[in-house]
Jmol script that loads the backbone (N, CA, C; Angstrom):
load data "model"
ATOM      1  N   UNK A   1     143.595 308.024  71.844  1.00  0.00           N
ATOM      2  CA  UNK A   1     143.359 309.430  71.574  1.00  0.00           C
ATOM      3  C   UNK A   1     142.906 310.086  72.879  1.00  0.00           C
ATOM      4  N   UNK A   2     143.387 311.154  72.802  1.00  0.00           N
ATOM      5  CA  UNK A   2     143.016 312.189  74.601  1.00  0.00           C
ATOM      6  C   UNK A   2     141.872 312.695  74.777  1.00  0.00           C
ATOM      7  N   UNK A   3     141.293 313.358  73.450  1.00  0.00           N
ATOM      8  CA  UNK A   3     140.541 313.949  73.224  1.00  0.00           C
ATOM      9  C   UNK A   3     139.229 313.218  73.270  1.00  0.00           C
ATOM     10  N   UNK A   4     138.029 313.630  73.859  1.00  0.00           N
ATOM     11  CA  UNK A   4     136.707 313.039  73.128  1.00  0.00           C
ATOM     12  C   UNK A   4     136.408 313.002  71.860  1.00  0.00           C
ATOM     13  N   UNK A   5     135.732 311.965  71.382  1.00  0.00           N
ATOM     14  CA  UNK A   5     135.356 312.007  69.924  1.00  0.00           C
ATOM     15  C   UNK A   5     133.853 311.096  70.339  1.00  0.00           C
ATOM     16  N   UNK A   6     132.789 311.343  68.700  1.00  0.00           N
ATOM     17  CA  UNK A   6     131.580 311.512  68.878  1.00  0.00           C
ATOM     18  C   UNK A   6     131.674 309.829  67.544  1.00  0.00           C
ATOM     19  N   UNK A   7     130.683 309.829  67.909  1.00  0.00           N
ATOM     20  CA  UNK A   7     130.152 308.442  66.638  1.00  0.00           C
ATOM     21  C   UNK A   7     129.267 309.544  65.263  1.00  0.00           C
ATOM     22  N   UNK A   8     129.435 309.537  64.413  1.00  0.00           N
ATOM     23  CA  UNK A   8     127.897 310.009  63.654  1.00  0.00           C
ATOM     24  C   UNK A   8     126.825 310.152  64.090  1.00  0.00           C
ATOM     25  N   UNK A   9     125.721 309.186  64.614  1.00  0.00           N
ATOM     26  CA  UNK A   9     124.796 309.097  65.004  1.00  0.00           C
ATOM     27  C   UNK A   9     124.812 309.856  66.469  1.00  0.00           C
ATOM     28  N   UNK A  10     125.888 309.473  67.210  1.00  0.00           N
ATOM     29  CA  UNK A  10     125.514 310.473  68.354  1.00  0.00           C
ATOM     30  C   UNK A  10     125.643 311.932  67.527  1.00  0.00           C
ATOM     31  N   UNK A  11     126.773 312.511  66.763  1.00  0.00           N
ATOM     32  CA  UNK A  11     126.636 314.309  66.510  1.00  0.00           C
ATOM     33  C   UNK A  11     125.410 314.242  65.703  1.00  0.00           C
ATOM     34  N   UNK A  12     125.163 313.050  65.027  1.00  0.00           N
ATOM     35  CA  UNK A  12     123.653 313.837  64.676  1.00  0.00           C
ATOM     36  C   UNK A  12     122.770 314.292  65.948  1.00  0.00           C
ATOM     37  N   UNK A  13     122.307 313.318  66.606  1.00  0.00           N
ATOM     38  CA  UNK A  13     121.405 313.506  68.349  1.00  0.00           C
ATOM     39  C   UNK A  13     121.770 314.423  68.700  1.00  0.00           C
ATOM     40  N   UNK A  14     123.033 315.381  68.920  1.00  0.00           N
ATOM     41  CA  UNK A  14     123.660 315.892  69.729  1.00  0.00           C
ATOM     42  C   UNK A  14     123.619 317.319  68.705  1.00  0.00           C
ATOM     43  N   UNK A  15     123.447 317.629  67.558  1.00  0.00           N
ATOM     44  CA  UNK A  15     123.593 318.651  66.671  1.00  0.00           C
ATOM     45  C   UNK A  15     121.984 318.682  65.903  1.00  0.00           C
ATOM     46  N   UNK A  16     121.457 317.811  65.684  1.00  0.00           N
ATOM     47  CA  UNK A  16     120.072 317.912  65.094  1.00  0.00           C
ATOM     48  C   UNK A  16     120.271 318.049  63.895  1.00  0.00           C
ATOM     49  N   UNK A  17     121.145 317.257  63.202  1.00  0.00           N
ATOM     50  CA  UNK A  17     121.744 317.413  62.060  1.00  0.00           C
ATOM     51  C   UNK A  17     121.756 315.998  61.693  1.00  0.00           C
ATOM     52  N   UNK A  18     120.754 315.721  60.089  1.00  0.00           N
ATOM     53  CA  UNK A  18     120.642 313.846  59.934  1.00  0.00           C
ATOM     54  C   UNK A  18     122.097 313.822  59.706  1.00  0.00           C
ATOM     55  N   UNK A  19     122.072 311.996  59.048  1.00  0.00           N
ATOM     56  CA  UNK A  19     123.184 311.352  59.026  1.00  0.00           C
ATOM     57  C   UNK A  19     123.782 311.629  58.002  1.00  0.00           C
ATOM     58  N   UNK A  20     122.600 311.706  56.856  1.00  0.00           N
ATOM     59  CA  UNK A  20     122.840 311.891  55.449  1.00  0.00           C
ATOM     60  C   UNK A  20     123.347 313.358  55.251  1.00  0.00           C
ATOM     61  N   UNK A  21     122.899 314.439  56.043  1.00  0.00           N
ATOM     62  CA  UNK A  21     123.990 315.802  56.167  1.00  0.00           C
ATOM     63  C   UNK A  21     125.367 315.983  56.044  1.00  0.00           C
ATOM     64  N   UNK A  22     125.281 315.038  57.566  1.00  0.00           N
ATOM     65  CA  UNK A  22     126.660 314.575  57.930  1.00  0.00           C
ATOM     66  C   UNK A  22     127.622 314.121  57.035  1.00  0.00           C
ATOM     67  N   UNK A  23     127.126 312.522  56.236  1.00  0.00           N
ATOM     68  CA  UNK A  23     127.695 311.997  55.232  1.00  0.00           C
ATOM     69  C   UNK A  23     127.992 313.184  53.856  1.00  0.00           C
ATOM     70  N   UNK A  24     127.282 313.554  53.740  1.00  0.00           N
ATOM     71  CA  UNK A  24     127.506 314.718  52.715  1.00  0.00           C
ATOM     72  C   UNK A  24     128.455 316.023  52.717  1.00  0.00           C
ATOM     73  N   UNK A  25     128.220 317.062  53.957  1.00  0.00           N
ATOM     74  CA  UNK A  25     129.039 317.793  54.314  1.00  0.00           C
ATOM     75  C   UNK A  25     130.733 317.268  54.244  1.00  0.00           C
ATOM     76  N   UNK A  26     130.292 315.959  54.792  1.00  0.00           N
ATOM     77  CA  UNK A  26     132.026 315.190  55.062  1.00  0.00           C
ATOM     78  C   UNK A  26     132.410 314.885  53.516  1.00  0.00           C
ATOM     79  N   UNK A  27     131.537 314.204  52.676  1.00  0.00           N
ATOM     80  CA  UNK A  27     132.147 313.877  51.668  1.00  0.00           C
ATOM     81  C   UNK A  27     132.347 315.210  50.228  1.00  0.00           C
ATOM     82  N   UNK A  28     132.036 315.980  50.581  1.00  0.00           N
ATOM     83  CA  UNK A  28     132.310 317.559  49.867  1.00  0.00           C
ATOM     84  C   UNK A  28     132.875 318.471  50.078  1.00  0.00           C
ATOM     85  N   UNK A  29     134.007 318.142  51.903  1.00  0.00           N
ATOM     86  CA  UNK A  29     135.141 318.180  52.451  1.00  0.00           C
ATOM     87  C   UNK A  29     134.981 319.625  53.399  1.00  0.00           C
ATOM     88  N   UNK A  30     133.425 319.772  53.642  1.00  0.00           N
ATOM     89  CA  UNK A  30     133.045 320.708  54.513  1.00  0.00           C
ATOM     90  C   UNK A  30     133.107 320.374  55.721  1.00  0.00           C
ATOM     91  N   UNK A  31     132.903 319.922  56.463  1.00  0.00           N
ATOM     92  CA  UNK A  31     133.896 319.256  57.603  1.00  0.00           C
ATOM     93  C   UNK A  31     134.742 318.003  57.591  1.00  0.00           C
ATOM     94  N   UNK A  32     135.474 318.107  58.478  1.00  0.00           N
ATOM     95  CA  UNK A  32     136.920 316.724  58.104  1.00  0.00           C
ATOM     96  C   UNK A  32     136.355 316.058  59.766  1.00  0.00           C
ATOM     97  N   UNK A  33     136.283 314.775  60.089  1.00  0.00           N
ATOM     98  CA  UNK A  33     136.346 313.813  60.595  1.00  0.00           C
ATOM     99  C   UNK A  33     137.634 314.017  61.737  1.00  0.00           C
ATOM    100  N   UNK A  34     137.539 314.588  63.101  1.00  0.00           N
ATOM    101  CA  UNK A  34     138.841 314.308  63.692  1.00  0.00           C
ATOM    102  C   UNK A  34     139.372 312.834  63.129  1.00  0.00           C
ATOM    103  N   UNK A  35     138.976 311.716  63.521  1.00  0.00           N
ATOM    104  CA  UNK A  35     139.494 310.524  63.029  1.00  0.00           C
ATOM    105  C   UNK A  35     139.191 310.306  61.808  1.00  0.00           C
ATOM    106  N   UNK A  36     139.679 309.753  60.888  1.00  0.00           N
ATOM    107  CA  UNK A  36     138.721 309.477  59.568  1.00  0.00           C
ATOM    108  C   UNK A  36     138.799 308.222  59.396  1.00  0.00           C
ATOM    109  N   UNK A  37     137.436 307.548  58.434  1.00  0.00           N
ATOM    110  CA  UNK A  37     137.493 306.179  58.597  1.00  0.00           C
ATOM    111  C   UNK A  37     138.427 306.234  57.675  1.00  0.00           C
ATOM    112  N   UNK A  38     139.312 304.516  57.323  1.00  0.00           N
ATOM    113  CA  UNK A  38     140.242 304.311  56.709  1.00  0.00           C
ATOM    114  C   UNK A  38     139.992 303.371  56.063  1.00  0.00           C
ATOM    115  N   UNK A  39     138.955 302.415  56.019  1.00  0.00           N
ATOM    116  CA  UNK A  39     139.102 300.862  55.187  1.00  0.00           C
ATOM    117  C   UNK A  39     137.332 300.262  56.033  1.00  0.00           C
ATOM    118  N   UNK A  40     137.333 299.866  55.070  1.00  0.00           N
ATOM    119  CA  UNK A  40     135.912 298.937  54.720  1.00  0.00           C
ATOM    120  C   UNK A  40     135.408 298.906  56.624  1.00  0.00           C
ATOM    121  N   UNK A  41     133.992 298.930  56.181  1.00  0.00           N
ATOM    122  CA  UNK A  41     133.812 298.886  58.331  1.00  0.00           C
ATOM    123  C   UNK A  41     134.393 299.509  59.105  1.00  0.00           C
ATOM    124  N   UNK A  42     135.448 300.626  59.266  1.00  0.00           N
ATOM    125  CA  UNK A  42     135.642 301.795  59.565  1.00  0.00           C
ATOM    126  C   UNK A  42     134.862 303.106  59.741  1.00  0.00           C
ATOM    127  N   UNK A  43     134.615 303.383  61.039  1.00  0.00           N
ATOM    128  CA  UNK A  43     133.736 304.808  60.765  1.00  0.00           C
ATOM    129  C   UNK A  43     134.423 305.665  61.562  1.00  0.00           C
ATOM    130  N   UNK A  44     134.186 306.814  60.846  1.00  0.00           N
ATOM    131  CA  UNK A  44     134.446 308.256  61.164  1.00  0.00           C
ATOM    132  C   UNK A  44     134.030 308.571  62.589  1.00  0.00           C
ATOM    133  N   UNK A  45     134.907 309.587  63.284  1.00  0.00           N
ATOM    134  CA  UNK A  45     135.025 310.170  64.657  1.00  0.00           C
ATOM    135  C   UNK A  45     135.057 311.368  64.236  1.00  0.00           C
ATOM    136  N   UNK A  46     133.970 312.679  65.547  1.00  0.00           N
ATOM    137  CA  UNK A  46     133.974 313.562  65.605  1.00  0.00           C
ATOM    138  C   UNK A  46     134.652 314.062  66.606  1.00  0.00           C
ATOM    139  N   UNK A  47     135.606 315.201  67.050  1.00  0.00           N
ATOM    140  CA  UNK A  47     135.570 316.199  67.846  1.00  0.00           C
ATOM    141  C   UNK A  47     134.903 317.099  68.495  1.00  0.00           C
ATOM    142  N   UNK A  48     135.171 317.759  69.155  1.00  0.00           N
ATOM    143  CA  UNK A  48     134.083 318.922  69.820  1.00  0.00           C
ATOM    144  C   UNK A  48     134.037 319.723  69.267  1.00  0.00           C
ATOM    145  N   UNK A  49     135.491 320.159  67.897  1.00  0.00           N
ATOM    146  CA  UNK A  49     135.433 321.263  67.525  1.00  0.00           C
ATOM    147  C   UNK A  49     134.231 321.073  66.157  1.00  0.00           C
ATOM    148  N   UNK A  50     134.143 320.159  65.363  1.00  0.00           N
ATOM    149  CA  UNK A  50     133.220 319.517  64.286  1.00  0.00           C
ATOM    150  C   UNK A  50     132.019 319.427  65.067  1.00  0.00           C
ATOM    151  N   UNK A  51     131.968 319.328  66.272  1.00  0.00           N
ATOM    152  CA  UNK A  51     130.467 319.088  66.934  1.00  0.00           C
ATOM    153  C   UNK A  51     129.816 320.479  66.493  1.00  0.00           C
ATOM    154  N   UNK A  52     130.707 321.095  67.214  1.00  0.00           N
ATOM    155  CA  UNK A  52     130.847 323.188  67.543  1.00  0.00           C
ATOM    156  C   UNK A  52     129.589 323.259  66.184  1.00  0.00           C
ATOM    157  N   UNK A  53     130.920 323.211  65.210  1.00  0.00           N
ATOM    158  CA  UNK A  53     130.744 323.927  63.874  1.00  0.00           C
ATOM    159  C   UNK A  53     129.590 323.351  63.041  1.00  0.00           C
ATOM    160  N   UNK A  54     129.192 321.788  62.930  1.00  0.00           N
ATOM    161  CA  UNK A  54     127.758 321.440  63.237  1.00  0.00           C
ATOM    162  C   UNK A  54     126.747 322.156  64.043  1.00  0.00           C
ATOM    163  N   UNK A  55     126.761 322.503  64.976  1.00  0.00           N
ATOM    164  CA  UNK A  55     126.004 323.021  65.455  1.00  0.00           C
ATOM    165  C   UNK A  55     125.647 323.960  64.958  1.00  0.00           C
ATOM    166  N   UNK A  56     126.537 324.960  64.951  1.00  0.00           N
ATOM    167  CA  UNK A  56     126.010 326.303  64.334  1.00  0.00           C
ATOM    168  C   UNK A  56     125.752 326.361  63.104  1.00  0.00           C
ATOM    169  N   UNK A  57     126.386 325.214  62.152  1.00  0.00           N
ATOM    170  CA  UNK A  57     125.665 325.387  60.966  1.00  0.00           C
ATOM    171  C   UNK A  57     123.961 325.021  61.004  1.00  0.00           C
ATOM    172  N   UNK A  58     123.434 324.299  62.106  1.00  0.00           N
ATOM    173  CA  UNK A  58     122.340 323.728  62.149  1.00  0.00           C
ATOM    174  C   UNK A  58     121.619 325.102  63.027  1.00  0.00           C
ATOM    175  N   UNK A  59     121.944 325.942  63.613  1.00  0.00           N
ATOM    176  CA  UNK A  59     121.174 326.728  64.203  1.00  0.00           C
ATOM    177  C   UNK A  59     121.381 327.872  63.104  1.00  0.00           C
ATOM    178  N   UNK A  60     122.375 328.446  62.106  1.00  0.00           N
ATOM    179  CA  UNK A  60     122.437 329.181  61.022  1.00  0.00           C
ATOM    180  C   UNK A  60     121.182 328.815  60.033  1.00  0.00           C
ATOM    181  N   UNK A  61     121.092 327.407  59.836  1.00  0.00           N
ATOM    182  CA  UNK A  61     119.862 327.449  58.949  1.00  0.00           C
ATOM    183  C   UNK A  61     118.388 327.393  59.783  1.00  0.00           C
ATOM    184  N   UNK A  62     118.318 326.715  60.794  1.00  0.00           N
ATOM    185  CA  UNK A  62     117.052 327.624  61.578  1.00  0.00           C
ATOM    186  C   UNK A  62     116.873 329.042  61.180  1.00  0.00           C
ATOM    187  N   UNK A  63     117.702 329.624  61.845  1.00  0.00           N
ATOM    188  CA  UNK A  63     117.556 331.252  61.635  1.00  0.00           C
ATOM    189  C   UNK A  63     116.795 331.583  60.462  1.00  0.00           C
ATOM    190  N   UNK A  64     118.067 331.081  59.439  1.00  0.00           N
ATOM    191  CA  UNK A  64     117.556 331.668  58.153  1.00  0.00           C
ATOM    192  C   UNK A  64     116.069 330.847  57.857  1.00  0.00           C
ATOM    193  N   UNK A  65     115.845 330.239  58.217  1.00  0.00           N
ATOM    194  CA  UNK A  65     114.081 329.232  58.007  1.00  0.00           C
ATOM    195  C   UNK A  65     113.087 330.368  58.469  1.00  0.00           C
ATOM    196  N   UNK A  66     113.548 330.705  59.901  1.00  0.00           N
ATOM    197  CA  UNK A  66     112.732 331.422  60.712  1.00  0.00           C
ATOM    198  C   UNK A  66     112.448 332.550  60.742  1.00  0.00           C
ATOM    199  N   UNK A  67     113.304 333.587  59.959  1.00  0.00           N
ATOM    200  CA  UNK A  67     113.064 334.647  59.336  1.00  0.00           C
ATOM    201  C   UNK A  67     112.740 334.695  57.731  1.00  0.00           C
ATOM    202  N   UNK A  68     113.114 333.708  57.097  1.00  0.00           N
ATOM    203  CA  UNK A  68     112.149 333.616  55.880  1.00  0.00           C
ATOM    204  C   UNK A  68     113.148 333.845  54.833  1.00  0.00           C
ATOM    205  N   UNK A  69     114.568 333.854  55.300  1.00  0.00           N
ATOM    206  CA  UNK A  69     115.379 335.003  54.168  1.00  0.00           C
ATOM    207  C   UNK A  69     115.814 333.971  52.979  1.00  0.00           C
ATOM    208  N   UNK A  70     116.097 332.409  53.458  1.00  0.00           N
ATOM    209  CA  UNK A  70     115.720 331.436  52.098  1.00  0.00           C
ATOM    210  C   UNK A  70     115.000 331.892  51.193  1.00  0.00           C
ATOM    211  N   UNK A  71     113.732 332.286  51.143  1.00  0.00           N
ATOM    212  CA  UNK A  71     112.910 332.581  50.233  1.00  0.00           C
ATOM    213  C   UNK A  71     113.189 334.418  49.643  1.00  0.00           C
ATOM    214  N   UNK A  72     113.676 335.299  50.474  1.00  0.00           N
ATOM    215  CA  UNK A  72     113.941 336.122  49.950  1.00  0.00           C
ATOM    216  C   UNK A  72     115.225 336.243  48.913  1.00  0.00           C
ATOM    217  N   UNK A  73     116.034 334.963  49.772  1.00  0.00           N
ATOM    218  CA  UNK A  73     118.076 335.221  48.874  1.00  0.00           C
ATOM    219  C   UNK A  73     116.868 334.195  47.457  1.00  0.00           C
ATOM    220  N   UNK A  74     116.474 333.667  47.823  1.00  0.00           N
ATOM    221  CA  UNK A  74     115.834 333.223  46.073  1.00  0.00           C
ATOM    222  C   UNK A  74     114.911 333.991  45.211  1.00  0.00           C
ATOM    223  N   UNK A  75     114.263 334.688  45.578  1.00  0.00           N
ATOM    224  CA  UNK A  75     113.173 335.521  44.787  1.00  0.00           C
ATOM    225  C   UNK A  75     114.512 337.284  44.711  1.00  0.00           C
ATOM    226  N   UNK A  76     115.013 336.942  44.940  1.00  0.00           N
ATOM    227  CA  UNK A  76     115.984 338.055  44.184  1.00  0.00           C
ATOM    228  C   UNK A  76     116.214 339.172  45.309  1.00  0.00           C
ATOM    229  N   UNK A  77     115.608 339.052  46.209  1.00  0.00           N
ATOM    230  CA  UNK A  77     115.308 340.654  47.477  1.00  0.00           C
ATOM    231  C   UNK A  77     116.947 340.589  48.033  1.00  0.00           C
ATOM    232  N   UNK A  78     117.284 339.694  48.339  1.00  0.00           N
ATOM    233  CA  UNK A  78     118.605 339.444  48.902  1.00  0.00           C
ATOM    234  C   UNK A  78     119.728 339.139  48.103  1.00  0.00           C
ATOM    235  N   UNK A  79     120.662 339.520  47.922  1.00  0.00           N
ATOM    236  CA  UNK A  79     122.180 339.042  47.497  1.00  0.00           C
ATOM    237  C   UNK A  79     123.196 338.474  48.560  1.00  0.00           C
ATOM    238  N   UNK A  80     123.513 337.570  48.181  1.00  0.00           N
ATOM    239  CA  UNK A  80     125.069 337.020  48.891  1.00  0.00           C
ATOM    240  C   UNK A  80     126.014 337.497  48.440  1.00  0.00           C
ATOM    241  N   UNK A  81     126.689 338.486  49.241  1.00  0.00           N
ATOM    242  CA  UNK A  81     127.883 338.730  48.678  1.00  0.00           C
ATOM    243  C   UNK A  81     129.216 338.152  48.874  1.00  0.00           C
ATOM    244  N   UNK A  82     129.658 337.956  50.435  1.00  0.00           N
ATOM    245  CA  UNK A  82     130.917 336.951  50.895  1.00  0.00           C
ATOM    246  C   UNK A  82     130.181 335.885  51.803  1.00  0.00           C
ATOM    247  N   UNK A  83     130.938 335.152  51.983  1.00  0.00           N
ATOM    248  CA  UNK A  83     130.950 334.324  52.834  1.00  0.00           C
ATOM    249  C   UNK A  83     131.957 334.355  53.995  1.00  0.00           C
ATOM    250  N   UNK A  84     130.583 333.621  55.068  1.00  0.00           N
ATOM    251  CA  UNK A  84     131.881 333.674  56.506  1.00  0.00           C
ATOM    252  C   UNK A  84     132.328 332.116  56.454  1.00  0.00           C
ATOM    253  N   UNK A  85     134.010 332.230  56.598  1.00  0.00           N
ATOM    254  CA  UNK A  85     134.339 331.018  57.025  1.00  0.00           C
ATOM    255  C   UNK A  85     134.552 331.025  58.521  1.00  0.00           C
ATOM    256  N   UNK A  86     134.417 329.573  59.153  1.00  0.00           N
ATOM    257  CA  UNK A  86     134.727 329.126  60.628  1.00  0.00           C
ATOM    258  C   UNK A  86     136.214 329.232  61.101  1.00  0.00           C
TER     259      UNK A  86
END
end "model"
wireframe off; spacefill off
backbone 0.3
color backbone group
């Protein structure tokens, strides 16, 4: 492959995002695996572009931590209306 690709554990280090995120996001098909594992002892490879989009999902929920608006989109002050896709 030409491209760089990441292990899990490094895009976690590298995104600040646990493993169990990772494992989850991937298995609920919110991000796809440039490589994907295929068979038993096989693991998944990241891209730069899955690094990217990790990332910012991990600095998107800072934000929202850091201004508090979690607690407002739940106590009713806030509505979601669309969503941005990547």
């Amino acid at each position: 492959m030409d491209a760089e690709t990441f292990s899990t554990p490094d895009v976690a280090r590298l995104t600040g995002a646990s493993l169990r995120q990772i494992d989850y996001w991937s298995r609920q098909g919110y991000i796809v695996p440039a490589v994907a594992a295929t068979g038993s002892g096989s693991r998944r490879r990241w891209g730069n572009d899955e690094v990217q989009r990790i990332s910012g999902v991990m600095a998107s929920m800072a934000l929202a931590r850091s201004t508090n608006l979690h607690r407002r989109i739940l106590a009713g002050e806030i509505v979601i209306t669309e969503t941005v896709t990547a």
